[in-house]
Structure formats: structure tokens, C-alpha cells
C-alpha positions, -999 to +999 in steps of 0.1 A: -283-485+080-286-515+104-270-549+089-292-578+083-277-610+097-298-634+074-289-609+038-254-611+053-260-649+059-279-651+019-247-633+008-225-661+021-249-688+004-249-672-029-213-670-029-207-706-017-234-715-044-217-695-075-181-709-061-198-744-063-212-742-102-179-725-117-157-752-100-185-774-118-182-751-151-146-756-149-151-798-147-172-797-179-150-769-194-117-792-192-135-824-203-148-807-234-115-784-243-133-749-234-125-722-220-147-707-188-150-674-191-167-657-156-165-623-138-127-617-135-097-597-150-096-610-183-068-599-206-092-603-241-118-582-220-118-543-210-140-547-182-141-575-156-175-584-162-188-610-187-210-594-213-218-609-249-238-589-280-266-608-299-277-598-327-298-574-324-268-551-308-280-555-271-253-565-245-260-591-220-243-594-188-236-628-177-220-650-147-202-674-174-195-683-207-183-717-224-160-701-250-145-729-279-111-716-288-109-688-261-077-681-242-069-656-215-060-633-245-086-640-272-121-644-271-137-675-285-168-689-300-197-690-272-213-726-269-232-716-238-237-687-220-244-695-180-267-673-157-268-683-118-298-663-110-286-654-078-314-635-072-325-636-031 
């Protein structure tokens, strides 16, 4: 399969882009006393991605979460859940 220089290009604006909002996400996480939650290791987490169940028992995967009282251990109360829609 041949590689696309402008999806390989896309790839490297996305990331920049995503890099860009959680360093932002992180500002606003720190002024307010949250914790960020994104799509990492996470020792309260058995999976590194970031995925939340409503109500109605479906599971959504998301880029981050604004967690109040949430550590690296312990998952907190979600005060925003945060979707880049890096979609290309």
C-alpha cells in the first residue's frame, strides 16, 4: 500500500493539534484543581484509553476528561468530558 504524504502530513497536524488542547486542558485543569484525564497508562484505569458509562450502561470513548477529586490512582467525579474530533 503506497503512503500518502498529505494523510502522513494530516497525521502530524492532528497530533500537533491534540498536543496543543491538552497542554491547554492541563492550564484550565490546574487553575481549577482537576485532574486531566487523557489517553495514557493510568493506574485507576485497566485500559489506556479514556472511556466513561452514562446511564443508560453505554460506554463512551473519549480524548479527555476533567475529573474533580481524581488522582493517578482514583477516578474522580467528571465535570467535562472533552472530544477533539480529530476526524480528517
Amino acid at each position: 500500500m503506497a503512503e500518502s504524504f498529505s494523510h502522513k502530513w494530516g497525521q502530524i497536524l492532528g497530533n500537533f493539534i491534540q498536543e496543543f488542547i491538552r497542554e491547554t486542558l492541563q492550564q484550565v485543569a490546574d487553575e481549577h484543581g482537576f485532574y486531566l484525564d487523557s489517553q495514557r497508562k493510568r493506574k485507576a484505569r485497566i485500559t489506556k484509553k479514556v472511556s466513561w458509562q452514562d446511564r443508560y450502561g453505554n460506554y463512551h470513548d473519549l480524548d479527555y476528561v476533567l475529573e474533580r477529586g481524581g488522582t493517578e490512582d482514583t477516578l474522580g467525579l467528571p465535570v467535562a468530558f472533552i472530544e477533539t474530533g480529530s476526524t480528517w
